[in-house]
C-alpha positions as CSV (number, residue, x, y, z in Angstrom):
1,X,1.0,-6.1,-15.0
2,X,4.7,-6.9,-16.1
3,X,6.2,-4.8,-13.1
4,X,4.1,-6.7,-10.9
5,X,5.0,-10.0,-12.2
6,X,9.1,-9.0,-11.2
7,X,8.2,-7.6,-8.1
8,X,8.2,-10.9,-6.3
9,X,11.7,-11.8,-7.5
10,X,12.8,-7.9,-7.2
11,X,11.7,-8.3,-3.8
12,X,13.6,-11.0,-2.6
13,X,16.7,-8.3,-2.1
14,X,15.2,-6.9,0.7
15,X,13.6,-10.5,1.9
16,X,16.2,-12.8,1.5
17,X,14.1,-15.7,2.1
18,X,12.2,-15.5,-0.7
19,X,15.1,-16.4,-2.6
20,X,14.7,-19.9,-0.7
21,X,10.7,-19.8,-1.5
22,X,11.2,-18.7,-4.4
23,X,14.1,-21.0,-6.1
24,X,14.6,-23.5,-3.4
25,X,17.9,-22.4,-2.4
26,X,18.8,-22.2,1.3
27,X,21.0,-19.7,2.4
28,X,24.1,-22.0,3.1
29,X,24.2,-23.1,-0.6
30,X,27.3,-21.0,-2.4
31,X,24.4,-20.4,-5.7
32,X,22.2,-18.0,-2.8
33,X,24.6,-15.1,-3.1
34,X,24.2,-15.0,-7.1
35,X,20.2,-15.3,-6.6
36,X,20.3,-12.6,-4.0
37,X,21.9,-10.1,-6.6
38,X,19.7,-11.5,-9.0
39,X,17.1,-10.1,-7.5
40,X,18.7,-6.7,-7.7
41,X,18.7,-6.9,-11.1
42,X,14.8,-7.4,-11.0
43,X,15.1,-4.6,-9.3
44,X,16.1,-2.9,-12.7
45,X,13.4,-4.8,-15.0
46,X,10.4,-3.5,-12.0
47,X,11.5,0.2,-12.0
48,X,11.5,0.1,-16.0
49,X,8.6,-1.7,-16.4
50,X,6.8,0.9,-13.4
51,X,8.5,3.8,-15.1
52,X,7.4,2.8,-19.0
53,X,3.1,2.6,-17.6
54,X,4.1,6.2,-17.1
55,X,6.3,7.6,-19.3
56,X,6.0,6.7,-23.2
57,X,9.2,7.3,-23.5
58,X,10.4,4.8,-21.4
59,X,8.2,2.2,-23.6
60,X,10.2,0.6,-25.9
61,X,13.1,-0.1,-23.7
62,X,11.0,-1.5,-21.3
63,X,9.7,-3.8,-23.8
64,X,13.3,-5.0,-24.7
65,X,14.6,-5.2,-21.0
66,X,11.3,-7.0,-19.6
67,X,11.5,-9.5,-23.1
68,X,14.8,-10.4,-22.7
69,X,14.2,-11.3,-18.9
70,X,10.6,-13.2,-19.6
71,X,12.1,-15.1,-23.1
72,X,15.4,-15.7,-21.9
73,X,14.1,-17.1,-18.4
74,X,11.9,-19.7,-20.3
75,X,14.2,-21.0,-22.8
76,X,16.7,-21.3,-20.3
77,X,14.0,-23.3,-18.5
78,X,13.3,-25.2,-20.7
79,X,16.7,-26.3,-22.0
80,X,17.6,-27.2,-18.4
81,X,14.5,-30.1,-18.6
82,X,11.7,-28.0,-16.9
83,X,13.1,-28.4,-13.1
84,X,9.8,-28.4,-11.4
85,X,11.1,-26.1,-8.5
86,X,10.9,-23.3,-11.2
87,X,7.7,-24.2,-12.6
88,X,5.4,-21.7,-11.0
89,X,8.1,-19.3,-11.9
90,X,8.3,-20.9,-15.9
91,X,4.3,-20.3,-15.5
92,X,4.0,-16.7,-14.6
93,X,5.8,-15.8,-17.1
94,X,4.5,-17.7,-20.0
95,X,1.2,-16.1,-18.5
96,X,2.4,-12.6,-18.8
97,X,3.6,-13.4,-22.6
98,X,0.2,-11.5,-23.8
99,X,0.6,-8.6,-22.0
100,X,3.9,-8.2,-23.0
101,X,3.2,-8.6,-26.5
102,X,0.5,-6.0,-26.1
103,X,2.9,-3.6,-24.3
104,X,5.2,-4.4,-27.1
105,X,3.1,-3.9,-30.3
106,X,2.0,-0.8,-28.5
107,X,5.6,1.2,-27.7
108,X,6.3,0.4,-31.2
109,X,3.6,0.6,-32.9
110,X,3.7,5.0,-31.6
């Protein structure tokens, strides 16, 4: 479940336009570039979080790479003011907040 919640985002390196679906950034704006790495970096958060529903060794730094994207996304959003183009985003993860803190209680409770 939390690999499939970054796969949309992870995917927008090899789809560029999701970035503009996604965020609401067109390609001409200067901030697209950044997103467009960004979503490299979900790249990273996907494979760890696909690697640790295999591996049990991979848990617990899953956990710590996938919480500090989900956490740190949503306070970030919310100390910009809740901008409403990130709201499904804001969403999804506060939905995936229980299966992470399964996951979580799980590779460290082994």
């Amino acid at each position: 479940m939390l690999a499939l919640l970054h796969l949309s985002p992870f995917a927008a390196l090899f789809l560029p336009s999701l970035i503009t679906r996604l965020y609401g950034v067109v390609a001409e704006d200067p901030n697209f570039a950044l997103l467009h790495h960004r979503a490299a970096l979900f790249g990273v958060v996907f494979i760890v979080a696909l690697w640790a529903a295999f591996d049990a060794d991979t848990r617990r730094l899953a956990t710590v790479v996938v919480s500090l994207s989900m956490i740190s996304f949503l306070l970030i959003y919310l100390a910009q003011g809740q901008p409403p183009a990130l709201r499904t985003i804001a969403l999804a993860d506060l939905a995936g907040l229980p299966f992470l803190a399964y996951a979580s209680w799980k590779a460290f409770a082994a």
